[in-house]
N, C-alpha and C positions, 0 to 999 in steps of 0.2 A: 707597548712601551717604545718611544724615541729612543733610539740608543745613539742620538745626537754623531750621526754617522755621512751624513748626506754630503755629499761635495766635498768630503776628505779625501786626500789623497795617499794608498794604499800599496805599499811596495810590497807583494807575494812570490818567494821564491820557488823556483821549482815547482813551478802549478800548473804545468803539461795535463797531469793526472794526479789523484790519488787525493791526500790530506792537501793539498795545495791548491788543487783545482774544487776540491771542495770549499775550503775557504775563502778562495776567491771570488768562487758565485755566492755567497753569504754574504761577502762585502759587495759586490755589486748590487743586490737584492737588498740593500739597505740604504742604497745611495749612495754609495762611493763612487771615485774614480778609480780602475784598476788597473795594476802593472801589472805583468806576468814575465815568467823567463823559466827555459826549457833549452835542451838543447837539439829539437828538434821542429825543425819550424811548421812542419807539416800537421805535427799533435799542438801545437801553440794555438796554430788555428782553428782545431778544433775546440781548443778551449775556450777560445775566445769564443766563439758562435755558443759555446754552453753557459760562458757567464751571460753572455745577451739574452740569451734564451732565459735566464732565470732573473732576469727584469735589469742588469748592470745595463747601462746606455752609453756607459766609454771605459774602453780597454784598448792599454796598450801593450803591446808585445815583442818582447825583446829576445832572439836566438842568445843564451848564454850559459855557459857552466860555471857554476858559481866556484867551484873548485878551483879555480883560475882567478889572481885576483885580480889583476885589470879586466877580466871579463862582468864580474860579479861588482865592481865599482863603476863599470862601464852600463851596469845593468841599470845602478840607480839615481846615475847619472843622467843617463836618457831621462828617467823617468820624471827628472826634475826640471829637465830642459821641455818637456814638453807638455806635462801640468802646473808646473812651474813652484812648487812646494814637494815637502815630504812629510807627512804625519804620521805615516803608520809602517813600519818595518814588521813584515814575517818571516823570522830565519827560518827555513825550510833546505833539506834538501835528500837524495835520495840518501837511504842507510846505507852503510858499508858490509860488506857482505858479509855471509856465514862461516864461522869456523871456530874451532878450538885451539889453543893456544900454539899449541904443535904442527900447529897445520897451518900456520899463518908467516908467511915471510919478512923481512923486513921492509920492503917494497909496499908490500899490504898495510904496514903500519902507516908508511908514509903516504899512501893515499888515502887511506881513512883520515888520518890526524887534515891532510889538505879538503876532504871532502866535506866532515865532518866542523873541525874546530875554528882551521883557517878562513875557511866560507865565509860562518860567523862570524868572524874577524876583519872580514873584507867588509864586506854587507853594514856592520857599525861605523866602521872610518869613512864609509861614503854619507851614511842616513843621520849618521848624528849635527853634523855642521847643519844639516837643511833644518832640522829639527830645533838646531840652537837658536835658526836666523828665525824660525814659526813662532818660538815663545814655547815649546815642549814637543810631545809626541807621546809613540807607544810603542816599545820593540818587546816584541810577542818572540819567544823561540819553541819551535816544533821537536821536541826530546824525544824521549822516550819513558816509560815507566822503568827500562834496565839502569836508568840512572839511581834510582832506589832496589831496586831487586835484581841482582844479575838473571837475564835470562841464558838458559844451555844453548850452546854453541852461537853465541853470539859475542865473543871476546871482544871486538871492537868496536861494538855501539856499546858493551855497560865500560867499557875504558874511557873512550874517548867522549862522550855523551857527557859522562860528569863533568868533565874538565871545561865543556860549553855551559853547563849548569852551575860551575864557578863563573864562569866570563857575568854570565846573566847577574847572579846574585850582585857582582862586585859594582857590577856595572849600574844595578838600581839605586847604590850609595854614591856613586861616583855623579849620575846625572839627576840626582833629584832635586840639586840649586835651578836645574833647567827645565823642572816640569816634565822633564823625559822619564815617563815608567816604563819598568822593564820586568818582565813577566815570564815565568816559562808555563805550558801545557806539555803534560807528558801521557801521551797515547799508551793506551795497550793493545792487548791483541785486538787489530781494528779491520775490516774486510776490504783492503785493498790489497791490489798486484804483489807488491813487493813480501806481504803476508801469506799470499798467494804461492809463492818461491819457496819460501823461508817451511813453508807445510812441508811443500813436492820434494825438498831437500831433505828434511828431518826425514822425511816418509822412504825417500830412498837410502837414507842412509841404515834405517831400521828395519829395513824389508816389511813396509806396513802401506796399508794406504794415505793417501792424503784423510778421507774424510776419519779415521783410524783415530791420525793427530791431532785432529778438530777435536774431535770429541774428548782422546784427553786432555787437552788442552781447557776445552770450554768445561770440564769439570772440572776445574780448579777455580773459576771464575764464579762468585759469587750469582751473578747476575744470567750464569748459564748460558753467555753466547757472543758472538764477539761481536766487538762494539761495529758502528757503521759510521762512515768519513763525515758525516755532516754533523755526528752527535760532538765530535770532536771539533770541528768549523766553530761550534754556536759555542762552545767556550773564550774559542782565540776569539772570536768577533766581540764580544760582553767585554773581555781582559782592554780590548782598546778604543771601548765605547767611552762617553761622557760617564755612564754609569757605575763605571770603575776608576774614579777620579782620584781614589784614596787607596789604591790597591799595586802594588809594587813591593819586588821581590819574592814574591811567590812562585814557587812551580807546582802545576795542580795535575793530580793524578785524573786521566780518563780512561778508567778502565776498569768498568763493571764491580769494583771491589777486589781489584785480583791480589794490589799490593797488598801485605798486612801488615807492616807497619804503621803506629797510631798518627807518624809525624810526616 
């Protein structure tokens, strides 16, 4: 299937590694042009040589933390300057750390709410004008499933996560005079790093192993095992294909059946 993708130009945040680096080699592998931004330049470059590897033929790379907002405006700014359109925004970026409500300072809130909301925030005020002057687009957001199901000890990704899953909602009524859809994907337990952490942490906090948590974990999971970054990639990439032309405002659950909620 064309997923009428080739020669678009594709703003991926936070795509060092993980859900970001994965979807960016899915959009290169489809014929995009791709942007990337990390705050470390030395894993940028590795990314970049793995979307090439996996058939992208131009990517561009920008040192940036989107937590910052002239950095995270500065990110898709370049990236207009130098393929000279914007069609596809992926809000991405790392999750905000583990804890219980108690254990979380008000410093922690406000770098969540900046890592998390304001990101978002940035990343639109910059993609959407290019998007207005294109004739549309597609802004894709990287959630989470705790946006629907609190996960334990995760206080501020199921707080703050929703409040982006408002921005998204509002925001597919706001721009759909401008052909701009807006979409979220909400990951579940998916086998990257940061899932990786999030184990080694519950595990020491329980005196158990990591593989321990996996396991109860992944017995709660319909599908018996957790998901893998590309199953999650080939969503966002469909959500901002031609093939999803009539599809906005949605946030789609990926995540083996873990949520159970019908809606």
């Amino acid at each position: 299937m064309d997923l009428g993708l080739k020669d678009k130009v594709v703003v991926v945040a936070a795509a060092s590694q993980g859900l970001g680096l994965a979807t960016a080699k899915l959009f290169g592998a489809e014929g995009a042009r791709v942007a990337i931004c990390g705050r470390d330049a030395g894993r940028l470059a590795s990314a970049a040589d793995a979307i090439r590897a996996a058939g992208g033929e131009q990517v561009l790379t920008v040192v940036a933390d989107v937590s910052r907002t002239e950095e995270a405006r500065h990110f898709v700014e370049a990236t207009a300057d130098h393929f000279g359109r914007v069609d596809v925004l992926v809000i991405n970026a790392g999750g905000p750390p583990g804890g219980e409500f108690l254990d979380l300072d008000e410093a922690a809130w406000r770098r969540g709410v900046d890592l998390t909301l304001m990101s978002a925030v940035s990343l639109c005020r910059a993609a959407v004008p290019h998007m207005q002057q294109a004739g549309g687009g597609r802004i894709i957001a990287i959630t989470s499933v705790s946006v629907k199901q609190p996960i334990r000890n995760l206080t501020l990704s199921n707080s703050i996560r929703a409040a982006v899953a408002g921005l998204m909602k509002t925001l597919s009524i706001e721009l759909a005079p401008y052909n701009i859809l807006v979409n979220s994907v909400m990951p579940g337990w998916t086998r990257t790093d940061r899932v990786g952490e999030l184990l080694r942490g519950r595990a020491e906090k329980g005196g158990v192993s990591s593989e321990a948590v996996e396991q109860e974990i992944v017995g709660d999971i319909p599908l018996k095992r957790l998901g893998q970054p590309d199953e999650l990639a080939a969503v966002v990439v469909f959500l901002a294909s031609e093939r999803a032309s009539y599809v906005t405002g949605v946030a789609i659950p990926v995540d083996g059946g873990s949520v159970r909620t019908p809606f």
